[in-house]
Phi, psi and omega in degrees: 000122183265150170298146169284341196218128160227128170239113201271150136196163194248128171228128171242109218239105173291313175229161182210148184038057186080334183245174201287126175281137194302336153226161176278143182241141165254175152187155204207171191197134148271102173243117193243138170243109188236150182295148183263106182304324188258032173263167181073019176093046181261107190260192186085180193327144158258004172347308191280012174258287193315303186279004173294325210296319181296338194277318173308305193291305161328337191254309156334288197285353168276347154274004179257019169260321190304335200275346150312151156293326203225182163297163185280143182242323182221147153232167164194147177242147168178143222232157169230114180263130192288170199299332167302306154344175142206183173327315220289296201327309181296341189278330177309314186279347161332295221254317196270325177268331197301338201284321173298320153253024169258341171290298192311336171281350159245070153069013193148203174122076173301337201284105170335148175239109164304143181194169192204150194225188158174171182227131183213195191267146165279157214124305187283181179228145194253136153255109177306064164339098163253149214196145180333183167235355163254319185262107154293344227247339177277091212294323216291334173283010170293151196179172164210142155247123156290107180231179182207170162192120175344305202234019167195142056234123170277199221285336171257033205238187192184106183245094169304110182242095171266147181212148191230146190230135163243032127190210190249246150326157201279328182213085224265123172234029183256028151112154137358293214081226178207186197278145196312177193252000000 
């Protein structure tokens, strides 16, 4: 399935609350806007979901990685499924295949890969989670990027946001947390 919309950004973040952040953190997202095969009350297997997502991520989530400055330190997903939809659909395409191939696009990854799903309007806005790729437990990379896109998901869409960081808050002072379990 080709997307209708693929959307790259990069945001690079210098300062915080006014002072200079002690290094610049990138962070960048892939954003695909795909027909949702199962909108409009189309019940049964979510499969065609299930095997889309690693294909989406694979062709895809390396160009929003290629888009760091540094190595990746945190990722995160998350989908806005349209009003035709429903919930089950964005978690098909989350959870079960995606995550093996966004660790292969960074190198590695031990971690849950934070995510959020929801059914809206084309338009609306997600705040993306992101969290360590190794550590969950490594508070300075709790984070969110926020996107919209105008004109999706329409009612019959499914809009995918993978995002990727090469580090975490620009200038993190709530403690370390502590070493993965």
């Amino acid at each position: 399935m080709t997307p209708r919309k693929i959307w790259l950004l990069r945001e690079t973040i210098l300062a915080e609350a006014n002072n200079p952040a002690p290094r610049p953190v990138t962070r960048a997202v892939v954003a695909m806007v795909i027909t949702n095969p199962l909108a409009s009350g189309q019940s049964g297997s979510l499969d065609v979901l299930i095997d889309l997502s690693p294909l989406l991520a694979e062709r895809y989530y390396p160009q929003a990685v290629a888009l760091l400055a540094g190595a990746a330190v945190a990722y995160g997903k998350a989908a806005i499924v349209g009003v035709n939809g429903d919930l089950e659909h964005g978690a098909a395409l989350l959870h079960p295949k995606l995550g093996k191939a966004m660790r292969a696009a960074v190198g590695g990854g031990e971690a849950i890969i934070a995510s959020t799903c929801k059914v809206a309007s084309a338009g609306s806005r997600i705040d993306v989670p992101l969290g360590h790729k190794d550590n969950v437990w490594s508070f300075n990379e709790l984070d969110t990027i926020t996107i919209s896109i105008e004109d999706a998901p329409r009612p019959d869409e499914i809009l995918v946001v993978l995002a990727v960081s090469d580090g975490g808050r620009p200038d993190p002072r709530v403690g370390p947390g502590r070493l993965a379990i």
